[in-house]
N, CA, C and O atoms as a GROMACS GRO file, in nm:
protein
  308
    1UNK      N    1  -0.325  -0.206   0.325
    1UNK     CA    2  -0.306  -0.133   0.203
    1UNK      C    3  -0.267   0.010   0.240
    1UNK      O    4  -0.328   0.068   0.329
    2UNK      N    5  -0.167   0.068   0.175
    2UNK     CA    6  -0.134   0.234   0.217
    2UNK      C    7  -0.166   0.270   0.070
    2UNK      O    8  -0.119   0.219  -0.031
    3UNK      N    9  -0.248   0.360   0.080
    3UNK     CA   10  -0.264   0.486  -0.028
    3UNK      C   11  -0.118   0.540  -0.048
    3UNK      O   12  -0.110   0.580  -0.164
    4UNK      N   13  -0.016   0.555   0.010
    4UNK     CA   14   0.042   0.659   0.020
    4UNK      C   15   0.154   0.579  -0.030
    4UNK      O   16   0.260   0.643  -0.025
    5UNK      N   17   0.166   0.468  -0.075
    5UNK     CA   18   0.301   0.394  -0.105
    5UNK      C   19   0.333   0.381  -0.238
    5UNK      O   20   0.232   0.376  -0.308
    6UNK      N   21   0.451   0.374  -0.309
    6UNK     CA   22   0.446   0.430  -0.443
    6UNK      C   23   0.401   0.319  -0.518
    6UNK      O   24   0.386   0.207  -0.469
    7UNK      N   25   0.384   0.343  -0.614
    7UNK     CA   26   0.263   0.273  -0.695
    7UNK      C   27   0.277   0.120  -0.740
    7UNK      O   28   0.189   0.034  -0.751
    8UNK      N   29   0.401   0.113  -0.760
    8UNK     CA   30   0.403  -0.049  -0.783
    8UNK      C   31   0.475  -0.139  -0.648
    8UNK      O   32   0.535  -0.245  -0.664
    9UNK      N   33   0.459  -0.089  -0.551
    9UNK     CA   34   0.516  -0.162  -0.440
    9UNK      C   35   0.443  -0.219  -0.401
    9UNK      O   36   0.332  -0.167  -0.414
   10UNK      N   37   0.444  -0.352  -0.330
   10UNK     CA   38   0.356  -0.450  -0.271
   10UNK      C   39   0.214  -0.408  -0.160
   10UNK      O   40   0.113  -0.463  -0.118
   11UNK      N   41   0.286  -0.272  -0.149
   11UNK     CA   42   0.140  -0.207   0.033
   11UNK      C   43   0.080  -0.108  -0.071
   11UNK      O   44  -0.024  -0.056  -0.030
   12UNK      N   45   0.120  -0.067  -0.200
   12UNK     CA   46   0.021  -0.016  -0.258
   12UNK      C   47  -0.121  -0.104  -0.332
   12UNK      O   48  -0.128  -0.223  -0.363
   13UNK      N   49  -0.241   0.022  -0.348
   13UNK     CA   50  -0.329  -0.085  -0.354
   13UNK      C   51  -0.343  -0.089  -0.550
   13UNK      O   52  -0.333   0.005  -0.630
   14UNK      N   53  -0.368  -0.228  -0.574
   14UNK     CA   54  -0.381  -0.232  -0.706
   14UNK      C   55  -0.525  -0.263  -0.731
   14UNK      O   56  -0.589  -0.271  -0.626
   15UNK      N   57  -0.589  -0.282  -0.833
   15UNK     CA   58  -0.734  -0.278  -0.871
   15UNK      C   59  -0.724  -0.467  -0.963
   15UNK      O   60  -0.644  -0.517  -1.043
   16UNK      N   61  -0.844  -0.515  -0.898
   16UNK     CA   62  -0.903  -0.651  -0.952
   16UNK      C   63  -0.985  -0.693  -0.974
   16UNK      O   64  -1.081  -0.686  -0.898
   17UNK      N   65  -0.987  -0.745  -1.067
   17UNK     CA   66  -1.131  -0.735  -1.181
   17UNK      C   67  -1.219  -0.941  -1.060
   17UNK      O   68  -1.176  -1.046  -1.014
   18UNK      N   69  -1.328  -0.878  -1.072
   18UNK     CA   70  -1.382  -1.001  -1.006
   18UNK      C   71  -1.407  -1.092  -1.049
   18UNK      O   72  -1.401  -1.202  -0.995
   19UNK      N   73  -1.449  -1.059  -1.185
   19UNK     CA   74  -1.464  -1.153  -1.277
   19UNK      C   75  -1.366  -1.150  -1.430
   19UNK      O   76  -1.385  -1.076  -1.527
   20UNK      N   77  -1.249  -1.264  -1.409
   20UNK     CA   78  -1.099  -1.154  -1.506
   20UNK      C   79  -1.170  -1.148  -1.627
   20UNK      O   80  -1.275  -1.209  -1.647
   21UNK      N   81  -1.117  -1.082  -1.701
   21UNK     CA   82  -1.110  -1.032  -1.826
   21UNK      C   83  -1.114  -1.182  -1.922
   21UNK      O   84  -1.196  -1.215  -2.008
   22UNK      N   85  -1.035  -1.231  -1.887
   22UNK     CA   86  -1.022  -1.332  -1.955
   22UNK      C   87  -1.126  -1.458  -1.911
   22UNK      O   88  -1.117  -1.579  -1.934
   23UNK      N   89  -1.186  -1.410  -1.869
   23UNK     CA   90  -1.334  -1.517  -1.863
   23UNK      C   91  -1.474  -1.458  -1.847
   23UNK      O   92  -1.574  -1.482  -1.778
   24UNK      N   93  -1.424  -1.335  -1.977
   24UNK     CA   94  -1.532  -1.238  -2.020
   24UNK      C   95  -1.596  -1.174  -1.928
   24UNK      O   96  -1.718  -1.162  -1.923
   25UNK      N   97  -1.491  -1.115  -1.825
   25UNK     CA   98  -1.526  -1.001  -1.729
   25UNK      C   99  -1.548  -0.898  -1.778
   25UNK      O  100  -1.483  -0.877  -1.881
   26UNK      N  101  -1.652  -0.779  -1.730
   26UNK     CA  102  -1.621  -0.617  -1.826
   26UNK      C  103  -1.512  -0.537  -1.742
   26UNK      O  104  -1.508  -0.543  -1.619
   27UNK      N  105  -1.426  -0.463  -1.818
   27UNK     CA  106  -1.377  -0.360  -1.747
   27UNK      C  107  -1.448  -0.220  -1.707
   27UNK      O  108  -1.444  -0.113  -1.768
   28UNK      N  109  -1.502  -0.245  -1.610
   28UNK     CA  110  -1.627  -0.161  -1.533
   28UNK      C  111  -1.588  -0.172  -1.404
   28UNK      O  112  -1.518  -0.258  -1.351
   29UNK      N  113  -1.634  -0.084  -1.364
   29UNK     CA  114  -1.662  -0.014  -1.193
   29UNK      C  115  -1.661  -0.128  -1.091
   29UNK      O  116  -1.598  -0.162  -0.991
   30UNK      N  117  -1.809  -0.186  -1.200
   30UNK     CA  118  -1.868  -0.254  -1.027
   30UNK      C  119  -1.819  -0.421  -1.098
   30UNK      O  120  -1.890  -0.521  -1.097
   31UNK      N  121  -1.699  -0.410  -1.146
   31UNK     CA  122  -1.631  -0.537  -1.154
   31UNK      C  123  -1.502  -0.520  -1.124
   31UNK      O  124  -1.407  -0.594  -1.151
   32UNK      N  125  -1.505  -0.401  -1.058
   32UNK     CA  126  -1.312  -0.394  -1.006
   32UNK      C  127  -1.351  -0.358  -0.809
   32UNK      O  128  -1.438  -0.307  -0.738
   33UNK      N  129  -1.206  -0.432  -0.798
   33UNK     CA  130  -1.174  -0.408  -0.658
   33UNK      C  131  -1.068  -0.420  -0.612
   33UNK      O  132  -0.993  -0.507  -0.657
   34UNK      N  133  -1.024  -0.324  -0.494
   34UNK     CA  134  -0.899  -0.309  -0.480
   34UNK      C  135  -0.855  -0.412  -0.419
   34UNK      O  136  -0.930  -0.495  -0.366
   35UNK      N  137  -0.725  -0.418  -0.419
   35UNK     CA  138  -0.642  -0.572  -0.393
   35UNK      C  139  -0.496  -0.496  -0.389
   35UNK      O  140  -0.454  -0.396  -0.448
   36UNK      N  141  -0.409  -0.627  -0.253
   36UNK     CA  142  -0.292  -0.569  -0.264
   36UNK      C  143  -0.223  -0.674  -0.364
   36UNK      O  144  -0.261  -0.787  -0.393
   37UNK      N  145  -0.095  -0.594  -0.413
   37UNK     CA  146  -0.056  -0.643  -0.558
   37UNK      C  147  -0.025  -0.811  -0.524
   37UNK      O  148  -0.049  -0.901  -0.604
   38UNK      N  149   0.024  -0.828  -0.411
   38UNK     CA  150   0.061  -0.954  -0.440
   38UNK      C  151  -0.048  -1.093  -0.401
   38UNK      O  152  -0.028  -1.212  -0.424
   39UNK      N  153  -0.152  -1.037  -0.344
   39UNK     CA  154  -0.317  -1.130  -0.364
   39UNK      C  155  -0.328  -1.132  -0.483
   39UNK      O  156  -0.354  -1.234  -0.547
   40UNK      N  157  -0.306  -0.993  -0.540
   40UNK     CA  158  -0.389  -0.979  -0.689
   40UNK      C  159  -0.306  -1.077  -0.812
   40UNK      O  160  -0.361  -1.136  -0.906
   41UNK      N  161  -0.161  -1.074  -0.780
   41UNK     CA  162  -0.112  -1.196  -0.818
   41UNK      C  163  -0.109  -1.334  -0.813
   41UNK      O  164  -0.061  -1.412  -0.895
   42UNK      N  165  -0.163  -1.356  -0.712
   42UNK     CA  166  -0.190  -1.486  -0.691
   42UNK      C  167  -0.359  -1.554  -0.693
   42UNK      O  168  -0.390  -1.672  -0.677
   43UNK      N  169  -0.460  -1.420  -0.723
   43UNK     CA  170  -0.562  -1.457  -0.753
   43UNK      C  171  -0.560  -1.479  -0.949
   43UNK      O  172  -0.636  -1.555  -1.009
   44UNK      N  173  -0.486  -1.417  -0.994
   44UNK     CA  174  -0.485  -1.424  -1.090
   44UNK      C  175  -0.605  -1.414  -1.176
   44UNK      O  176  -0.681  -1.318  -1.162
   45UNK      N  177  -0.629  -1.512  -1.272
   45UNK     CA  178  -0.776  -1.543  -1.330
   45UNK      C  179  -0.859  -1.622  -1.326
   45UNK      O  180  -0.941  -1.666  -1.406
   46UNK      N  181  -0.824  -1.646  -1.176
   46UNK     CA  182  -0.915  -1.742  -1.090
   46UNK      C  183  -1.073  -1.690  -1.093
   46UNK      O  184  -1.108  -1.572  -1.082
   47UNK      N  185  -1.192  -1.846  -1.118
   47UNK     CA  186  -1.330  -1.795  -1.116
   47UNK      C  187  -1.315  -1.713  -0.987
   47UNK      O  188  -1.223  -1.713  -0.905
   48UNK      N  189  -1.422  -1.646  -0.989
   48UNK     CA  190  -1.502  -1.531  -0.879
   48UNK      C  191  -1.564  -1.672  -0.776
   48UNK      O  192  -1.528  -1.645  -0.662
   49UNK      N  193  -1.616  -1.764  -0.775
   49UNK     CA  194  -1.620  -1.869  -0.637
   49UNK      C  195  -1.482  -1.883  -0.610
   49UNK      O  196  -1.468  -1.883  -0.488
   50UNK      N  197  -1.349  -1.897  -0.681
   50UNK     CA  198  -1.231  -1.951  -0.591
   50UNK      C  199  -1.165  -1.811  -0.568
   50UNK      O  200  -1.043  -1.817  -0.557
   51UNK      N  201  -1.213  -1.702  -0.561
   51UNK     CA  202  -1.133  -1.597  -0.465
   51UNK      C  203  -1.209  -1.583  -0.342
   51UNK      O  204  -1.168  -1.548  -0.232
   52UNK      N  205  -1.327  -1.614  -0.378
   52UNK     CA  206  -1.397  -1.594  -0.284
   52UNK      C  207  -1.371  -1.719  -0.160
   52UNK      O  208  -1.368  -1.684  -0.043
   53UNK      N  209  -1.357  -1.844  -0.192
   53UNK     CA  210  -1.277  -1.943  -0.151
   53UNK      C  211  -1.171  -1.916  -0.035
   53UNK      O  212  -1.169  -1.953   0.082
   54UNK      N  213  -1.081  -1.833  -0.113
   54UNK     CA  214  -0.937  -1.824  -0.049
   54UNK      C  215  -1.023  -1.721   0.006
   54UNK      O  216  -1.111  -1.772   0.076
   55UNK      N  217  -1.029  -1.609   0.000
   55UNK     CA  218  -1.079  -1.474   0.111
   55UNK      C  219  -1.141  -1.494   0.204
   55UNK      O  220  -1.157  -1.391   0.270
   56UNK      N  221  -1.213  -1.627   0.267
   56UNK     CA  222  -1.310  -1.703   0.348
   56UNK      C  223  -1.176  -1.778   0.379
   56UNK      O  224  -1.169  -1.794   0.501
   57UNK      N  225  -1.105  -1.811   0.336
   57UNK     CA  226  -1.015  -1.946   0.435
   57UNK      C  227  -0.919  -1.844   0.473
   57UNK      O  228  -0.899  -1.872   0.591
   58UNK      N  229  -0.821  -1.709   0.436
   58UNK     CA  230  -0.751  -1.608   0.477
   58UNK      C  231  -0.802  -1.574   0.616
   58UNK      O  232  -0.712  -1.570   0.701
   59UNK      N  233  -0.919  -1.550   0.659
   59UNK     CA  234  -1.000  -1.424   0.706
   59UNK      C  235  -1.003  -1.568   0.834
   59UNK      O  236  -0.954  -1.554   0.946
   60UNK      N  237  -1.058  -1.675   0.795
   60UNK     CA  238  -1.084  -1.810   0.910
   60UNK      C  239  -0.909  -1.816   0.946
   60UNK      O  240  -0.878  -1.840   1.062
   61UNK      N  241  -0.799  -1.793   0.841
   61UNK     CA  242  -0.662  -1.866   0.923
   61UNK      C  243  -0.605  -1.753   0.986
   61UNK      O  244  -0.500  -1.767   1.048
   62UNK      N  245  -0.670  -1.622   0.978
   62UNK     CA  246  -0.589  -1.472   1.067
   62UNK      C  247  -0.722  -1.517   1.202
   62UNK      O  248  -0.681  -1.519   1.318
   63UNK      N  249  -0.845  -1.543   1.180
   63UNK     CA  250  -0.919  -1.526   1.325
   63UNK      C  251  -0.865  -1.666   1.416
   63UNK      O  252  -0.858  -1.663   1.539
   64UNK      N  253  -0.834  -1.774   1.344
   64UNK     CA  254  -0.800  -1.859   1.473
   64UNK      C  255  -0.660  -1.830   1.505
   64UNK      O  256  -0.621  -1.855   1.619
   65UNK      N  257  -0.577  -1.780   1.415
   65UNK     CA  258  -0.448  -1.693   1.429
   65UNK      C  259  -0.423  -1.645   1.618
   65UNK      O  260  -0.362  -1.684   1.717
   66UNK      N  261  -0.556  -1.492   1.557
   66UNK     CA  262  -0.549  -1.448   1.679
   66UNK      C  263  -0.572  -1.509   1.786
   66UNK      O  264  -0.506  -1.500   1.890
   67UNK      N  265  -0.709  -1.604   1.758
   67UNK     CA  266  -0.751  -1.689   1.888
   67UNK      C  267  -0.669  -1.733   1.984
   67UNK      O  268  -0.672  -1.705   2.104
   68UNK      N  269  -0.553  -1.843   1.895
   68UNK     CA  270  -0.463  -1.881   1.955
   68UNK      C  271  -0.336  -1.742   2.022
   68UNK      O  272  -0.260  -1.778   2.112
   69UNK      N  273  -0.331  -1.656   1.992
   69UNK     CA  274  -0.274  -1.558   2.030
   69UNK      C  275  -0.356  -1.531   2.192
   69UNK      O  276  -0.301  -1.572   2.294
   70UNK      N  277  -0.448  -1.480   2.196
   70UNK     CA  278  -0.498  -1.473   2.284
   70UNK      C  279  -0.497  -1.574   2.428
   70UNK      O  280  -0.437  -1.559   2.535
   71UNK      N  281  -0.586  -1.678   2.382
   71UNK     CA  282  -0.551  -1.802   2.458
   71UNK      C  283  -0.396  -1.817   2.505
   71UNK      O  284  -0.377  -1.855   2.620
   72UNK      N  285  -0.308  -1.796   2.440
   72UNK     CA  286  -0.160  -1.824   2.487
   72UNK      C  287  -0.126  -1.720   2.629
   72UNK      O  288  -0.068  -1.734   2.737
   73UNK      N  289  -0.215  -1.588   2.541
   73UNK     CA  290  -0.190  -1.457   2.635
   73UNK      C  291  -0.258  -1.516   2.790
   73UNK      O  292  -0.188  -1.518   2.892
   74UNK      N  293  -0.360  -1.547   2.788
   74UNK     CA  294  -0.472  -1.562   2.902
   74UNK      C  295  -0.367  -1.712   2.968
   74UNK      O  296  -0.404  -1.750   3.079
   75UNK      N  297  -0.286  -1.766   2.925
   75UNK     CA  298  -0.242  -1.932   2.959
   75UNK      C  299  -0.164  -1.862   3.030
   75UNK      O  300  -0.156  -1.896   3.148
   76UNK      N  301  -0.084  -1.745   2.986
   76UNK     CA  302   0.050  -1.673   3.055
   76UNK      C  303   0.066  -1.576   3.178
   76UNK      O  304   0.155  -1.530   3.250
   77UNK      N  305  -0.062  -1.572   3.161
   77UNK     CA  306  -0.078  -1.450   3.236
   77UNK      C  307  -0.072  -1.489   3.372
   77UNK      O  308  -0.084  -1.405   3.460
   0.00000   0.00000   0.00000
């Protein structure tokens, strides 16, 4: 996320409600979080278990990502 990128571009950060609006979320503080725009699009008004879902399977497909990055490095070396 860049602070510094203009406001509707994809590396700027946009704000997402955890629980949407439309499944009687409040628009409050400690129900927003920042998100880059195009997660925040594709989380849409998904329950709060299925972002949480995808953010647990993201976070597992970048760490074996690297794993295998590594391992390739250490095979090459």
């Amino acid at each position: 996320m860049d602070f510094k990128a203009e406001r509707k571009s994809d590396e700027a950060p946009s704000r997402e409600h955890l629980i949407p609006e439309s499944r009687g979320g409040p628009n409050t503080l400690d129900n927003l979080v920042l998100c880059h725009p195009p997660c925040n699009r594709e989380l849409k008004d998904l329950p709060l278990v299925e972002k949480v879902r995808m953010r647990e399977k993201r976070r597992e497909d970048a760490w074996r990502a690297a794993l295998r990055k590594q391992i390739a490095k250490m095979l090459l070396a």
